[in-house]
C-alpha positions as CSV (number, residue, x, y, z in Angstrom):
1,X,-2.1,-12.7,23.9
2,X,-2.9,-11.5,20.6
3,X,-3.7,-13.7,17.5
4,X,-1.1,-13.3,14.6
5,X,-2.2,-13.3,11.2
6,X,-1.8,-16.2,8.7
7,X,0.3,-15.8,6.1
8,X,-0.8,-16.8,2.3
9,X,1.7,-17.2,-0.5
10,X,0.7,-17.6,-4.2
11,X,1.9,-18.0,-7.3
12,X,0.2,-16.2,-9.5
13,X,0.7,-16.2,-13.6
14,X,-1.5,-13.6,-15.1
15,X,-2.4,-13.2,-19.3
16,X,-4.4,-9.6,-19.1
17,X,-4.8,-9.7,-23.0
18,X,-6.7,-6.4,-21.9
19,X,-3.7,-4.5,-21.2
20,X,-1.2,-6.4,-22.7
21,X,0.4,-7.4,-19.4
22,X,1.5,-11.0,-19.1
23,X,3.7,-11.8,-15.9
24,X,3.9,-14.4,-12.8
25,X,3.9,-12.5,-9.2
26,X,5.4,-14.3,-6.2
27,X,2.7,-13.3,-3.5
28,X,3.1,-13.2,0.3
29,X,-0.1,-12.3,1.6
30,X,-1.2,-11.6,6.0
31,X,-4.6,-12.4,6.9
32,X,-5.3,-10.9,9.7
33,X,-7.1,-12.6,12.3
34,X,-10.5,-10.7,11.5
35,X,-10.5,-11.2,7.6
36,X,-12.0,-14.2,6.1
37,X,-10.9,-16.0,3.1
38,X,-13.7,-14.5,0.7
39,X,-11.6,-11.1,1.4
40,X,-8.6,-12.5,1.6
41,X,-9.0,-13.3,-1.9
42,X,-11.0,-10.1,-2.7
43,X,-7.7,-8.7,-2.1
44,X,-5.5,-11.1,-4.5
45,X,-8.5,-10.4,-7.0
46,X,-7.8,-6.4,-7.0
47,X,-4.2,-6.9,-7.0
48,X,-4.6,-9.2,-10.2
49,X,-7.0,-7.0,-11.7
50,X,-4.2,-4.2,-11.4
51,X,-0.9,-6.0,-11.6
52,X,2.3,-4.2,-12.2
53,X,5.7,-4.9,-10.9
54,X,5.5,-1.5,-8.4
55,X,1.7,-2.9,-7.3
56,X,2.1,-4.1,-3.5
57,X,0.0,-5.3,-0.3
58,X,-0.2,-3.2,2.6
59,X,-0.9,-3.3,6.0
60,X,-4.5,-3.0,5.1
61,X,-7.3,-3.9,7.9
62,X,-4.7,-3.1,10.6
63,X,-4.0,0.6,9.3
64,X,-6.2,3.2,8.8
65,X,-3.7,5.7,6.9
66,X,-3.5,2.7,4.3
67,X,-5.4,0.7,1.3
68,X,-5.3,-2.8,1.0
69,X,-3.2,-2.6,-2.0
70,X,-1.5,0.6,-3.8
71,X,0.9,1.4,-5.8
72,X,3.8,4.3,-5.2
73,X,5.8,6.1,-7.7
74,X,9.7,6.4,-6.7
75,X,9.6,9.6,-5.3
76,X,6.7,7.8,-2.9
77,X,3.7,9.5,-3.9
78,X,1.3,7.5,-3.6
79,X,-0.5,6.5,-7.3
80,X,-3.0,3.7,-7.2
81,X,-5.2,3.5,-4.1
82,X,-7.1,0.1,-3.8
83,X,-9.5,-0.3,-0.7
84,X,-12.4,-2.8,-0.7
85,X,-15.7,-3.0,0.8
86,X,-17.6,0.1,1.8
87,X,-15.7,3.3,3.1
88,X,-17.0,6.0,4.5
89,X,-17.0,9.4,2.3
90,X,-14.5,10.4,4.9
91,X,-11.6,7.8,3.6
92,X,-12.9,8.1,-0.1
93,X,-11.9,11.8,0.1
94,X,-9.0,11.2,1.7
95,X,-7.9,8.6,-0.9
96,X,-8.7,10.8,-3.7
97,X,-6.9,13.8,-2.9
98,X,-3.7,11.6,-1.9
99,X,-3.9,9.3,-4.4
100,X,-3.9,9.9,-8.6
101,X,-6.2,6.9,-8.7
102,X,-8.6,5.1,-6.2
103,X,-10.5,1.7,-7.1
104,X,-13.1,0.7,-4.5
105,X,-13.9,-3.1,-5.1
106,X,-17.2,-3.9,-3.5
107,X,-18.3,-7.7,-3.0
108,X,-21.2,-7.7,-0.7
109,X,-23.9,-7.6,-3.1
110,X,-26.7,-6.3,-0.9
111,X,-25.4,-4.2,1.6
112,X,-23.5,-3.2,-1.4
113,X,-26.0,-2.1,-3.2
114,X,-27.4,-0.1,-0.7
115,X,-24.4,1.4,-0.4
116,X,-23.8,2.6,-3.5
117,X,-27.2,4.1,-3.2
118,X,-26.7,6.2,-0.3
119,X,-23.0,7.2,-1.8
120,X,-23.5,7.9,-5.7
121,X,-24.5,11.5,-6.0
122,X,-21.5,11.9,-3.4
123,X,-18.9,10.3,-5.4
124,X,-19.7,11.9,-9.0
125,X,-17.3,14.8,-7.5
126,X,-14.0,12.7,-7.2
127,X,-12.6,12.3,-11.1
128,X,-9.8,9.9,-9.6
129,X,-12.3,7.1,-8.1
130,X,-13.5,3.9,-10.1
131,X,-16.4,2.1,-8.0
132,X,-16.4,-1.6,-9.3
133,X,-18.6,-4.5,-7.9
134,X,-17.9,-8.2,-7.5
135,X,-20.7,-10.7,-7.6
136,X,-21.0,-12.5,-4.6
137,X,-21.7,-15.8,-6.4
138,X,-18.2,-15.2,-7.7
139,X,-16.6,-14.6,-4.2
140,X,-18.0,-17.1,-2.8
141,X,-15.8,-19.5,-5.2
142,X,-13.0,-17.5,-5.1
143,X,-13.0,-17.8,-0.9
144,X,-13.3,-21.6,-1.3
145,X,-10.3,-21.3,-3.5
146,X,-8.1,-19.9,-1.0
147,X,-5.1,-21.9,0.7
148,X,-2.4,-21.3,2.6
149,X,0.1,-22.2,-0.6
150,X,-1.7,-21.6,-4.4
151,X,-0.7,-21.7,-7.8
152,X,-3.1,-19.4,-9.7
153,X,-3.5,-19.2,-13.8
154,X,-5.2,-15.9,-14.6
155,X,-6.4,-14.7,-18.2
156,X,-8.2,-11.6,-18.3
157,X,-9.9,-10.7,-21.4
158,X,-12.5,-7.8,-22.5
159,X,-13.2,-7.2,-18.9
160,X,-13.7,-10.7,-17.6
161,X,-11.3,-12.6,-15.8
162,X,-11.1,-16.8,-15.6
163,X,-9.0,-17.5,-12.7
164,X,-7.9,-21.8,-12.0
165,X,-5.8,-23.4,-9.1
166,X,-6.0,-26.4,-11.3
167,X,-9.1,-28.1,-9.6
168,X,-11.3,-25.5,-9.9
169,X,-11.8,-23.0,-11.9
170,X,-14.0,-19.5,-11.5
171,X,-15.3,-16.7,-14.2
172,X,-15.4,-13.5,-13.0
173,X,-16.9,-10.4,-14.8
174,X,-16.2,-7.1,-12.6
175,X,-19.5,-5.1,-13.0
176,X,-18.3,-1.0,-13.0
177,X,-20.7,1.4,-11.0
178,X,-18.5,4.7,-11.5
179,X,-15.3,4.8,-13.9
180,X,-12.7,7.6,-13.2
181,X,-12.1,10.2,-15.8
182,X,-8.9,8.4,-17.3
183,X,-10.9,5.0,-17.4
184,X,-14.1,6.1,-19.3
């Protein structure tokens, strides 16, 4: 019998001074049964860091034809792509010419530092794709903030992000390898 995923819900109120975007998301969020909380909330991270009221969770480890998060326009075309980790060139290319934008959030410092080594002069081709890194120190809280039921206060402000359940708090700054051409 298979294991079923967990499911997550948060509250999250977010004060993005940086794009003038304040708003509280109702979250329902699977883990599946071979993510851990430090991506779990890798995940709620990206989706905070790119809020808007079309933004939405996928399928994610379970499907290969999606992201982890991503927003579509109305006619369905598909216009933020957000994976996280390390893909292959294989997805990234696929991602970029489906998508308008694609955000890779890495948070594996050393094997993600390697890499981005090994990928950079590949990726300076796709226009659409920001690379952005996430200190592990910083991941490390966020996992051991994760519950099955949280209430999250989120202020991001000239590119760093505070982010408080209440009892603990954790400061964030996102550290950008590549920025797409609309986000230079």
């Amino acid at each position: 019998m298979a294991i079923k995923s967990t499911i997550f819900k948060a509250e999250v109120q977010i004060t993005d001074m940086d794009r003038n975007y304040y708003q509280d998301h109702q979250l329902i969020m699977a883990r599946h049964p071979s993510e851990n909380d430090e991506r779990l909330m890798v995940r709620l991270l990206a989706f905070i860091l790119n809020a808007s009221e079309s933004l939405q969770f996928t399928k994610g480890i379970s499907s290969e034809d999606e992201p982890d998060v991503w927003q579509k326009s109305l006619s369905d075309e598909i216009e933020v792509w957000i994976d996280l980790g390390q893909p292959d060139e294989k997805r990234i290319r696929k991602a970029c010419g489906r998508s308008r934008q694609v955000i890779i959030y890495t948070y594996q410092h050393r094997s993600s530092a390697v890499w981005w080594e090994q990928q950079r002069n590949k990726m300076t081709r796709f226009d659409n794709l920001s690379v952005v890194n996430l200190a592990s120190e910083s991941v490390t809280a966020l996992g051991q903030m994760a519950a099955r039921a949280m209430r999250l206060q989120c202020t991001l402000q000239d590119g760093q992000l505070w982010l408080s359940d209440g009892d603990q708090a954790v400061e964030i700054s996102p550290e950008t390898w590549k920025y797409s051409k609309d986000r230079e």
